[in-house]
C-alpha positions in Angstrom: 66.3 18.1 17.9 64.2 15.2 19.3 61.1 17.0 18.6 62.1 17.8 15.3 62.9 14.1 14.9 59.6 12.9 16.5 57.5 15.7 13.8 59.1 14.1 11.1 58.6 10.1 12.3 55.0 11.1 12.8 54.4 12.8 9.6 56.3 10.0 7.8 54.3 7.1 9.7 51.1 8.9 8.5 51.8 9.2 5.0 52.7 6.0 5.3 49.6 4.9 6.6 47.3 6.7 4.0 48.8 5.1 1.3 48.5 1.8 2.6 45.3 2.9 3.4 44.0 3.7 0.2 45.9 0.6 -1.2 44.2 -1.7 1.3 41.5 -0.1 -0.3 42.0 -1.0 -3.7 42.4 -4.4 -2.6 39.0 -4.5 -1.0 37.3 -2.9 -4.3 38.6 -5.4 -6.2 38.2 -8.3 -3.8 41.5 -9.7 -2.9 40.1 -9.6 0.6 37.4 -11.9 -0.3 40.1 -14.9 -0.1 43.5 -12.8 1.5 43.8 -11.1 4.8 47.0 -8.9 5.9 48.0 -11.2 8.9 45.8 -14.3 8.5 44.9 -16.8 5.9 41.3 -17.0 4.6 40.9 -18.8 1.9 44.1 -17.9 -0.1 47.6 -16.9 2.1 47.8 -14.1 4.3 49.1 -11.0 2.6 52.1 -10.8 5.1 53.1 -14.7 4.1 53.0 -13.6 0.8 55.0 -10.6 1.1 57.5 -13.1 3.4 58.1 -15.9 0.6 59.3 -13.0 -2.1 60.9 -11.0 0.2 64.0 -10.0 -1.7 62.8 -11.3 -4.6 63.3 -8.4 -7.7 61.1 -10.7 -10.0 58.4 -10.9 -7.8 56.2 -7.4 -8.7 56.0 -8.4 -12.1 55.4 -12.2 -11.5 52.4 -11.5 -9.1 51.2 -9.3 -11.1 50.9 -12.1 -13.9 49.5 -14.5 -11.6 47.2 -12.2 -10.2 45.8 -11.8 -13.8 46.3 -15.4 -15.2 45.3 -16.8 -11.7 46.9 -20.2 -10.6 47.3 -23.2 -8.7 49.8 -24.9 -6.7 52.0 -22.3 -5.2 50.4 -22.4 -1.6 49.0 -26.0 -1.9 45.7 -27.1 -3.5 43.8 -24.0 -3.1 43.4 -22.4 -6.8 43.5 -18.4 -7.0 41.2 -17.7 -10.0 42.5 -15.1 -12.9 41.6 -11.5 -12.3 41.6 -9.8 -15.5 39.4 -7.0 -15.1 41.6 -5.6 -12.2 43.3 -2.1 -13.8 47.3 -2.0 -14.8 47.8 0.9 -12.0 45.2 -0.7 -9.4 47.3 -3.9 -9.8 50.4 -2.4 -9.1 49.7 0.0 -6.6 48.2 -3.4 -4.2 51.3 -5.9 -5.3 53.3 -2.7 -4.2 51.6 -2.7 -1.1 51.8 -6.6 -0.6 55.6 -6.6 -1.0 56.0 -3.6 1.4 54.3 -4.9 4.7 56.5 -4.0 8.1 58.3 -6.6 8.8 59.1 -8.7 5.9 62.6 -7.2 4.4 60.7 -5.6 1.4 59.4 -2.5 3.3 59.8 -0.2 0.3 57.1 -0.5 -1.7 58.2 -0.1 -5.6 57.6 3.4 -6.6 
């Protein structure tokens, strides 16, 4: 039973990590990780602080996704995050999805 336990972690950690893979990915193709990291701030806020201040926030997908687009100012300070507009619908989603899910910050289930 362990080792059935033990196949089935391991198979689920590497999914896992294949989709954050090709999500991390997406973000560096469309060059969020010219200003974000996952655990340190560049430029702009880490993607794990990010994931931290909306953790359990429902409204938070959708609202990232608008300022991801629109851009905006004033959230983490005086840094400005310029408007992305060319990023695609289903690119968008998939990385916020993967933003919100990190390990560790209480929204581990990325929105399917």
């Amino acid at each position: 039973m362990k080792k059935l336990i033990l196949t089935a972690t391991s198979a689920a950690l590497l999914m896992m990590s294949g989709a954050a893979s090709a999500s991390q990915d997406l973000a560096q193709k469309n060059a969020c990780l010219s200003c974000h990291a996952v655990d340190t701030p560049v430029y702009g806020p880490a993607f794990k602080d990010v994931a931290a201040k909306y953790a359990g926030n429902q409204a938070a997908h959708d609202m990232l996704v608008a300022k991801v687009k629109a851009g905006g100012k004033g959230v983490w300070g005086r840094r400005i995050m310029p408007a992305n507009p060319g990023v695609k619908p289903e690119d968008l989603d998939k990385i916020i999805s993967w933003v919100l899910g990190l390990p560790g910050t209480g929204m581990d289930v990325a929105r399917q």
